[in-house]
C-alpha positions as CSV (number, residue, x, y, z in Angstrom):
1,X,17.4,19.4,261.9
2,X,19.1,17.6,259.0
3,X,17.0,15.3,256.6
4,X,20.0,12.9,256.6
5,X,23.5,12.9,258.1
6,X,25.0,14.4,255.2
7,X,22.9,17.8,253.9
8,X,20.8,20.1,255.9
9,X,16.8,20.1,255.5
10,X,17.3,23.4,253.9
11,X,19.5,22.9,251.5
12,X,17.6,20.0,250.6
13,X,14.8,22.1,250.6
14,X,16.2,24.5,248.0
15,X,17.1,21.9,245.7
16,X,13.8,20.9,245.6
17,X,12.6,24.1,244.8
18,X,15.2,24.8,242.8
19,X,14.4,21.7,240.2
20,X,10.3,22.2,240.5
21,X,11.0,25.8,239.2
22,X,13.4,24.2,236.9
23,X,10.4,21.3,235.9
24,X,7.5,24.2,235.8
25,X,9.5,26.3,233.4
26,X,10.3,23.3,230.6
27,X,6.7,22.4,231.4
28,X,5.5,25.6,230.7
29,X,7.7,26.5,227.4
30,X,6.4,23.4,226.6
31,X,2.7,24.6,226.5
32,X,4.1,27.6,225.0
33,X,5.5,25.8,221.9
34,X,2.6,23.6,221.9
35,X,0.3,26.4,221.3
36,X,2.2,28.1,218.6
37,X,2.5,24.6,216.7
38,X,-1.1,24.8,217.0
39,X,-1.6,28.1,215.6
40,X,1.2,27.4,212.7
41,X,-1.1,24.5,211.8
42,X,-4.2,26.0,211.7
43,X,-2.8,29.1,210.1
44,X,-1.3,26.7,207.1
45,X,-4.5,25.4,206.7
46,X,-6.5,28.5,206.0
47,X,-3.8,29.7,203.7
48,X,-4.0,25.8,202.2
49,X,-7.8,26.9,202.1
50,X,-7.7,30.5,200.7
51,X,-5.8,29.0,197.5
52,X,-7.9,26.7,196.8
53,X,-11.2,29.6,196.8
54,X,-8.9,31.5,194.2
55,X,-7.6,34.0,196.9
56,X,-3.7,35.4,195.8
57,X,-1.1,33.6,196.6
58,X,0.8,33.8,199.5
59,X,4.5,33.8,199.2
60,X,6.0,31.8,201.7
61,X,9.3,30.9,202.4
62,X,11.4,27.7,203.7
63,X,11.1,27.2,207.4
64,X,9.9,31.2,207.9
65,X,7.9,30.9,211.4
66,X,8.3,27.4,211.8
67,X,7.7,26.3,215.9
68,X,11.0,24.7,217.4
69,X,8.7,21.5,219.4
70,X,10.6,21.2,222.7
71,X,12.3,17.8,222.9
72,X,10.4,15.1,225.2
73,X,13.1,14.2,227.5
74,X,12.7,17.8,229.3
75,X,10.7,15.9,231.3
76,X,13.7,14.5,233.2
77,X,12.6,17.2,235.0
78,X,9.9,16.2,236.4
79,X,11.3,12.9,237.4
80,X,14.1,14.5,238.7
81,X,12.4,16.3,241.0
82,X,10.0,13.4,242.1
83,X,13.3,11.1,242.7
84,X,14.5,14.3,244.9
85,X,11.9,14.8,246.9
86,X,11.1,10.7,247.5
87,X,14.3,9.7,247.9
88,X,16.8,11.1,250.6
89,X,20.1,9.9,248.6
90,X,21.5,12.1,246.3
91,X,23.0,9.1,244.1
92,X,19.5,8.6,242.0
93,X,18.6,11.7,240.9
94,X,22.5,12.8,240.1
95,X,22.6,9.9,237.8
96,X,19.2,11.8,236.3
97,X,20.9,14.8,236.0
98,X,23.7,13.2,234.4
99,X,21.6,11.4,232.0
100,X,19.9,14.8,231.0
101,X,22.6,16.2,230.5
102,X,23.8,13.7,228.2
103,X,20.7,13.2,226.1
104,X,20.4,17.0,225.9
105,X,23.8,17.7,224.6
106,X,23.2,14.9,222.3
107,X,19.9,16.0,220.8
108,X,20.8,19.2,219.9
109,X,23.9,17.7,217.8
110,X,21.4,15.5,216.5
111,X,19.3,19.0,215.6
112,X,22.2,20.2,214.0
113,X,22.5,17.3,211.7
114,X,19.2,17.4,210.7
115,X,19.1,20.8,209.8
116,X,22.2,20.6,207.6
117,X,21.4,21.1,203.9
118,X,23.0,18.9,201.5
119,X,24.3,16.2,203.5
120,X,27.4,15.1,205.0
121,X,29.6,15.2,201.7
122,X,28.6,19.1,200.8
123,X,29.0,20.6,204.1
124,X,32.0,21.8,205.8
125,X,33.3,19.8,208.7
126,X,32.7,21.4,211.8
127,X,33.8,20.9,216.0
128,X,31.0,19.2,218.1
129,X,31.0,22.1,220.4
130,X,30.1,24.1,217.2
131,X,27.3,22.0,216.0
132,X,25.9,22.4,219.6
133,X,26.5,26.3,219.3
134,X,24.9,26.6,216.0
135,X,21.6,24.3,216.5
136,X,21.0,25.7,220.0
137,X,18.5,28.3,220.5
138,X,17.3,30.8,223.6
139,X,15.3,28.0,225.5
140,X,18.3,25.7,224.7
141,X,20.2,28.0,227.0
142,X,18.1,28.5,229.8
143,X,17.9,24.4,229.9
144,X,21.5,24.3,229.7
145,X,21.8,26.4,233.1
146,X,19.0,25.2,234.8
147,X,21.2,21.4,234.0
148,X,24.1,22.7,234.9
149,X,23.3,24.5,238.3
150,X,21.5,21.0,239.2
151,X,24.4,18.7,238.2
152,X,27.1,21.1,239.9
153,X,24.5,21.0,242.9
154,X,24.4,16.9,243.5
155,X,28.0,16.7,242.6
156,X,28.8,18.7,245.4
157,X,26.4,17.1,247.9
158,X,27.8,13.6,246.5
159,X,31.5,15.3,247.1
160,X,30.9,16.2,250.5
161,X,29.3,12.9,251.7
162,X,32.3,11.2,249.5
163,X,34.8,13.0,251.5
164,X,32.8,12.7,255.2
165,X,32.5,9.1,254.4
166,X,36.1,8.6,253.7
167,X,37.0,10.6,256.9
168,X,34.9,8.2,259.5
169,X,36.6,5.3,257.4
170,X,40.0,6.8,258.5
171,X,38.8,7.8,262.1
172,X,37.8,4.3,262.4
173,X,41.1,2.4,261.5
């Protein structure tokens, strides 16, 4: 049985589950960073608060165990996966996926520049695919293939009912 004319219920199906696993593991890194930027704070605060009872200092050093805070629009994910599983076109939730992946490379050049030290006029110049390279990090990378797989995915689908589309038309005339 096909859920429309163009892709079979299963495929369907596994695209769906494909971006809810995709959505439940941002959502859950998410928690996960959460909770460490928690614990960083509280753990900053009872070294604010043993210096100030005369303890010995603690030497710290600049940006030593700082939490990386996931990036709010991970949560593409989630509508991303709502728009596939209300909607039976595929145009929607590509232009989603496209948008993700356009605000995720983005932000993570945007990372880049804000982690630069000294500005634009004492650092070297360096390629955009490099600035992406340099600010990314593990979870960075798991995003990046669970976007790509998805975008690949519904340009595919859009591909194939592209091309069946332009078949009838020719059938037709």
């Amino acid at each position: 049985m096909k859920s429309n004319k163009y892709i079979s219920k299963t495929e369907r199906l596994l695209l769906i589950a494909f971006s809810f696993i995709a959505f439940g593991f941002i959502f859950l890194v998410a928690a996960d960073e959460v909770t460490r930027s928690y614990n960083y704070s509280v753990r900053e605060e009872q070294q604010e608060l043993q210096s100030q009872a005369g303890g010995p200092p603690n030497i710290r050093f600049s940006g030593s165990g700082v939490p990386h805070i996931a990036a709010g629009h991970h949560l593409l994910t989630l509508f991303i996966f709502i728009a596939l599983i209300v909607t039976k076109r595929f145009l929607l939730p590509s232009i989603l996926t496209v948008f993700y992946a356009v605000v995720f490379i983005y932000g993570l050049s945007i990372r880049y520049d804000e982690g630069r030290y000294g500005g634009e006029d004492f650092s070297p110049k360096v390629d955009f695919f490099d600035q992406i390279y340099q600010a990314a990090d593990y979870f960075d990378y798991i995003a990046a293939f669970f976007i790509s797989i998805l975008l690949f995915w519904q340009i595919a689908i859009l591909l194939r009912i592209f091309i069946k589309i332009l078949r009838r038309k020719n059938q037709l005339s």
